[in-house]
C-alpha positions as CSV (number, residue, x, y, z in Angstrom):
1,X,165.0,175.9,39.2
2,X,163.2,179.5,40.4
3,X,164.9,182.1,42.0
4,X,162.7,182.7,44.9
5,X,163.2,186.6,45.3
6,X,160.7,188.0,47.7
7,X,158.8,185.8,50.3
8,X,156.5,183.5,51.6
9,X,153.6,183.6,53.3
10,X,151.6,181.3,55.1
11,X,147.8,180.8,56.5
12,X,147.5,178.8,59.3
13,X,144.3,177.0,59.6
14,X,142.0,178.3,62.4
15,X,142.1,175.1,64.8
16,X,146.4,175.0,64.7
17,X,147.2,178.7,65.3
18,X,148.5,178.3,68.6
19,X,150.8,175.6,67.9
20,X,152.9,176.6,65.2
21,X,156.0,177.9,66.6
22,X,159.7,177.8,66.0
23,X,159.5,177.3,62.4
24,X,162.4,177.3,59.9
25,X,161.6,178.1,56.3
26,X,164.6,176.8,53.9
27,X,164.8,177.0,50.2
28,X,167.0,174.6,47.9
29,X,167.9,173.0,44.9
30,X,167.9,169.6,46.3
31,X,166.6,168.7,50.3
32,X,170.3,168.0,51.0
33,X,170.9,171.4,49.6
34,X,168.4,173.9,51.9
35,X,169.1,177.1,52.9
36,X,167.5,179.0,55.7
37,X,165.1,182.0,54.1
38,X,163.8,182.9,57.5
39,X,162.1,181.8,60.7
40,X,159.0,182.6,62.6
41,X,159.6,182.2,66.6
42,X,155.4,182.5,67.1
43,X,153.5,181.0,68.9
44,X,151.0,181.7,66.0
45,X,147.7,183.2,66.0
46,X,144.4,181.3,65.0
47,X,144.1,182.0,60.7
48,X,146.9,184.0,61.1
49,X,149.0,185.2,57.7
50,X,152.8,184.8,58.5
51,X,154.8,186.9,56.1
52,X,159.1,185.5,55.5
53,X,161.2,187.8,53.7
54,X,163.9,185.6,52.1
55,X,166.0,189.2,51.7
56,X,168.0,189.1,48.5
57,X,166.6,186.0,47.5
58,X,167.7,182.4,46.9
59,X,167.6,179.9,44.3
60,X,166.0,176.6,44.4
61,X,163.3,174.0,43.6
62,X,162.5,172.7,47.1
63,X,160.4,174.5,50.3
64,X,160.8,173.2,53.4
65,X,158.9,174.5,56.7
66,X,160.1,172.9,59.6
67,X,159.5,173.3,63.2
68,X,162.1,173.2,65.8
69,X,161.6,170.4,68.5
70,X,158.6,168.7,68.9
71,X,155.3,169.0,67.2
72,X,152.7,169.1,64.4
73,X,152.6,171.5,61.0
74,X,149.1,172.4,59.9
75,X,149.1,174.9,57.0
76,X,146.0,176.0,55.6
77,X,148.1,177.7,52.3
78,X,152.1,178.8,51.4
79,X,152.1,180.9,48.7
80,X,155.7,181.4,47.3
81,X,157.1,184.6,45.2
């Protein structure tokens, strides 16, 4: 299991920017055992890079990004630290 200390960023592809919004970004050891790092209330820009501090950091295995309600995830990239 990693300690994910620092953040996550994401690229959203350029034909999706518009429609990622609400997201929840959750960190865990198990995906019954997520914890919220951080959200991103959007709506997102076309290639956008969305930066999510996870503050002092939280241990785990799993990512999870998740949109609240209804709708599609496109990600071009999620680069984890």
């Amino acid at each position: 299991m990693s300690f994910i200390t620092y953040q996550f960023i994401l690229f959203l592809p350029f034909f999706v920017g518009n429609r990622f919004s609400n997201a929840v970004i959750s960190v865990g050891g198990s995906l019954r055992s997520m914890k919220t790092c951080g959200t991103f209330k959007g709506p997102g820009k076309k290639g956008q890079r969305i930066e999510i501090n996870c503050g002092k950091g939280i241990k785990g295995r799993f990512v999870q990004v998740q949109l609240r309600g209804r709708g599609l995830i496109h990600l071009g990239e999620v680069q984890v630290y």
